[in-house]
C-alpha positions in Angstrom: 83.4 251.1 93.0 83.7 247.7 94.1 87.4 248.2 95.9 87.6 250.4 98.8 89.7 253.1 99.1 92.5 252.2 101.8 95.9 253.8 103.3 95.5 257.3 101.1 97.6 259.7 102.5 96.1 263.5 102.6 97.9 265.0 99.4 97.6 265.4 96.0 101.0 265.3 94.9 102.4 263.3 91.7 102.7 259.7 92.0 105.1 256.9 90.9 104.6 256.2 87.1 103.0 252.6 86.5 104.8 251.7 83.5 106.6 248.8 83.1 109.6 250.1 81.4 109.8 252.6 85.0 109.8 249.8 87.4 113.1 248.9 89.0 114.7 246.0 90.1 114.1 245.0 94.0 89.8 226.1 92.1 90.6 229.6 90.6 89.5 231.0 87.7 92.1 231.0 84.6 91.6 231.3 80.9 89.0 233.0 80.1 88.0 237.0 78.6 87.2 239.8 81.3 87.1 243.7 81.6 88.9 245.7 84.2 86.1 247.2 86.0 88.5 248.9 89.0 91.9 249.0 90.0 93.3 251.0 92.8 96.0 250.4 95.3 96.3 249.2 98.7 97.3 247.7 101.9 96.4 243.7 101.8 97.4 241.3 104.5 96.1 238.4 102.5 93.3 237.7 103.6 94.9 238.2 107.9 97.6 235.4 106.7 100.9 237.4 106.1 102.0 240.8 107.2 100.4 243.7 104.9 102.0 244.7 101.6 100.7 247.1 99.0 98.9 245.7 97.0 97.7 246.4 93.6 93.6 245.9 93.5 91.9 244.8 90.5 88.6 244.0 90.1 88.1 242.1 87.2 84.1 241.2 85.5 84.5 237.8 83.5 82.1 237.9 80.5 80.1 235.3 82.2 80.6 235.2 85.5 80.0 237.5 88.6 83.5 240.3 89.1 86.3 239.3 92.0 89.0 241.5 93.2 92.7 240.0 92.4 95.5 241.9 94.1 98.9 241.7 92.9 101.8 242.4 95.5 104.1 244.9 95.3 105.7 243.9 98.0 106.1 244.4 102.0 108.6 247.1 101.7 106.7 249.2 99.7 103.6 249.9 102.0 106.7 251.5 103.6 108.8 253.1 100.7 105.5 254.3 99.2 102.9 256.3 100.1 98.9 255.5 98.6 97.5 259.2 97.5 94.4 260.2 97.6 91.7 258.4 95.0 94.0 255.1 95.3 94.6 254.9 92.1 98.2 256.5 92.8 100.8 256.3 94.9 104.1 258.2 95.2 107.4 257.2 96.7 108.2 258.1 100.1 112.6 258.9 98.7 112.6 260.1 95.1 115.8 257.9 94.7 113.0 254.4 95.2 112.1 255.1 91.8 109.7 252.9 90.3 107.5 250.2 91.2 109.8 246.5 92.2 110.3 245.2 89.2 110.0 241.6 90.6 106.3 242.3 92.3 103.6 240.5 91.1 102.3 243.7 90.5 104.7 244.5 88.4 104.3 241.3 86.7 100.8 241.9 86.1 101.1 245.5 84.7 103.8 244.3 82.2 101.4 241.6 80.7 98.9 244.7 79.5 101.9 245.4 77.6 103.1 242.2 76.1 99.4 241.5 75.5 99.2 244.1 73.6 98.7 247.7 75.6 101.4 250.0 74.5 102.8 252.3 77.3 100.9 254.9 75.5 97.7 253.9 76.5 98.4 254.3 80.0 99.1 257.6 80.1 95.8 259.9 81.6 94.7 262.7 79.2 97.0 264.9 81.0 100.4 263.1 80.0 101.2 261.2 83.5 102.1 257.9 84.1 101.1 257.2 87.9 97.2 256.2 87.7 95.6 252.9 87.6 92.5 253.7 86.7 93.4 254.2 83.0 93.4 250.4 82.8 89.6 250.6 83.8 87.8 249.5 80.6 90.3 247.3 79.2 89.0 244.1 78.3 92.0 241.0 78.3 92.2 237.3 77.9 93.2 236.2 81.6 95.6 233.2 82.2 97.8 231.9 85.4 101.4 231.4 84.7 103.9 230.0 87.2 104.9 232.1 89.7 108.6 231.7 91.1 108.3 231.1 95.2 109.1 234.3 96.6 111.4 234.8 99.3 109.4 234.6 103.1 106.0 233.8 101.2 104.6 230.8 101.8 102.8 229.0 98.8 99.0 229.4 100.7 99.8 233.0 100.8 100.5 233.5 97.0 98.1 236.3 95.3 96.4 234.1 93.0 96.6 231.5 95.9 97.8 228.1 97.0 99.3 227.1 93.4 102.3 228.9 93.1 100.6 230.5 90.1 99.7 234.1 89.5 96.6 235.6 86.8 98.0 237.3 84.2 96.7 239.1 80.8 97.4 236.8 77.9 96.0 239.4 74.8 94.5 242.9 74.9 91.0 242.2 72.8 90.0 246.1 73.4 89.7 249.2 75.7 87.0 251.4 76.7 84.9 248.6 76.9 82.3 249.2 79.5 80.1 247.1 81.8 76.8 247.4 83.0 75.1 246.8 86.7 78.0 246.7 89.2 77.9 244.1 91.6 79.4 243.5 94.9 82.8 241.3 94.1 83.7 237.8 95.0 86.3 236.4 96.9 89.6 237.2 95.5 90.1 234.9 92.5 86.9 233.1 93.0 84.0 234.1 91.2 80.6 233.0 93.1 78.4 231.7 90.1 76.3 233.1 87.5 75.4 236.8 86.4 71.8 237.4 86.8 69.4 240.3 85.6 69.2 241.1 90.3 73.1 241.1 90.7 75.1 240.6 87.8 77.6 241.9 85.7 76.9 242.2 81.6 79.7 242.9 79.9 78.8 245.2 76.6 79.4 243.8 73.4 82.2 244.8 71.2 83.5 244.4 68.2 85.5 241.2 67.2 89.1 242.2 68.1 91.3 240.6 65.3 93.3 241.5 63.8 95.2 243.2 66.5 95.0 246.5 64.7 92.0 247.0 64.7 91.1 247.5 68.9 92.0 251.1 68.9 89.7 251.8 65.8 86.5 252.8 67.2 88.3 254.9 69.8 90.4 256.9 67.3 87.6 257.3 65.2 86.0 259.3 68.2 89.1 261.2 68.9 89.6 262.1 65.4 85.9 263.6 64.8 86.1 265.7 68.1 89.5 267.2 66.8 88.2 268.1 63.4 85.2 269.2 65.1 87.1 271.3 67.6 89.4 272.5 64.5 86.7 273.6 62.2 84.8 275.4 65.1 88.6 277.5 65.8 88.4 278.6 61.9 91.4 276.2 60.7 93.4 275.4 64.1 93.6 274.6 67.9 96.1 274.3 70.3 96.5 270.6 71.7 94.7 271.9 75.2 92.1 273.1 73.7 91.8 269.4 72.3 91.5 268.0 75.3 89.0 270.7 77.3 86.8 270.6 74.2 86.9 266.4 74.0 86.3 266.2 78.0 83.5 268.8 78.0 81.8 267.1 75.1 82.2 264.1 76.2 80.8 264.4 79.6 78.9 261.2 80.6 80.5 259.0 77.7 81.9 255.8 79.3 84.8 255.9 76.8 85.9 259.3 77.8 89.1 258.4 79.3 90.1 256.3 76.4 89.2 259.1 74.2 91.1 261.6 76.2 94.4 259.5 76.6 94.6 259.4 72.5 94.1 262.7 71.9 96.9 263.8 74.3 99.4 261.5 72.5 101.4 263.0 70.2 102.0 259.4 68.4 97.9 259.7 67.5 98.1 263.7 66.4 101.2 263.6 64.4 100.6 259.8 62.7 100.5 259.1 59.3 97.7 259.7 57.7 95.6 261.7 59.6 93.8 265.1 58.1 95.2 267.6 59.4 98.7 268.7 60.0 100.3 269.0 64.0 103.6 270.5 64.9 104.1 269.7 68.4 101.6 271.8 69.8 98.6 273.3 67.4 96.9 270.5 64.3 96.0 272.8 61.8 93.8 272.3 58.2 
């Protein structure tokens, strides 16, 4: 992966959840359609012009251009009130009573406009039901825009994330997930993408289908999910219990860029017990 793995601390206990509705209160590229190829946390100093703040990472692949790494403050006190776990793609509050990411962060900010754009808290959920890992936005593919961005308190406008515009890059509309991307290359300069892919160092990002109407972007992937349960179903003689979903989906998939995505539906109770689906689920076991 493009973004280095920073400021982990040596455990593996539960993070802080990532979702929006958790957090509490404390020449760049814009417009255009990208994937999320990475996104981990870390310390950032900006670039050696301000003190270091976590930071959240993401390295995003335009369709036609080369990726960059945009990080997205969370804010100086929170290199101190949280700690980065192991992976990066977690971190966990130093006092349970912090609570949630600052709801005023850039960081924040960004994480919220997966959901207004479209990402239901759902979706970033792991397989496994928790709420605290950033690389289940890995795979999500966005139209990017900068908005204004309020001065912030002891920031000066050169040291802004998206930089010296008082203007930070934020996802306008979700157009899919699980999308994947082929031939990493190393990322640009925060914000700045340096040119042209090419077949020696560039990114091509796999086609998928259109995404309107809105609907339609988890079709393919619950499609997947819903052949792996019947499949799983049919082989148990008529049932299974919802872990045995998942074990059977992530051994099966094994290799399949769109595991994750796969894995995250079939944990949700909202895609087992839906409307319409073939099978009956009570909580706990989908039966035929």
């Amino acid at each position: 992966m493009a973004i280095q793995n920073k400021g982990a601390v040596n455990n593996v206990e539960r993070g802080t959840s990532i979702l929006p509705s958790n957090a509490v209160q404390m020449g760049l590229l814009d417009n255009f359609d990208g994937v999320i190829t990475d996104a981990k946390f870390t310390p950032w100093d900006y670039n050696g012009k301000s003190k270091e703040v976590l930071a959240l990472a993401v390295e995003i692949t335009p369709e036609d251009d080369k990726a960059f790494v945009q990080y997205y403050s969370a804010g100086e006190k929170a290199l101190k009130n949280f700690n980065i776990l192991p992976g990066n793609t977690r971190v966990k509050a130093v006092n349970a009573a912090v609570g949630g990411l600052p709801q005023n962060s850039n960081a924040v900010k960004f994480l919220g406009s997966l959901v207004s754009g479209g990402l239901t808290e759902d979706q970033m959920v792991t397989p496994d039901g928790n709420s605290d890992d950033v690389s289940v936005l890995v795979g999500v593919k966005a139209h990017f825009h900068r908005v204004a961005n309020p001065k912030q308190a002891g920031m000066k406008s050169s040291d802004k994330d998206g930089g010296n515009d008082n203007t930070v890059l934020l996802v306008e509309k979700v157009i899919a997930i699980g999308v994947t991307v082929q031939a990493a290359a190393p990322a640009s300069t925060p914000g700045k993408p340096a040119g042209k892919p090419n077949k020696a160092n560039g990114k091509v990002v796999t086609p998928v289908a259109p995404a309107e109407p809105a609907p339609t972007v988890l079709a393919n992937i619950d499609e997947r999910a819903a052949e792996l349960v019947l499949a799983k179903v049919a082989e148990n003689g008529g049932s299974a219990k919802k872990q045995e979903l998942a074990k059977y989906a992530y051994d099966t998939l094994a290799g399949d860029p769109a595991r994750n995505s796969i894995l995250t539906r079939i944990a949700q109770d909202t895609f087992l017990g839906q409307d319409g689906q073939p099978w009956s689920y009570d909580g706990s076991v989908v039966s035929l």
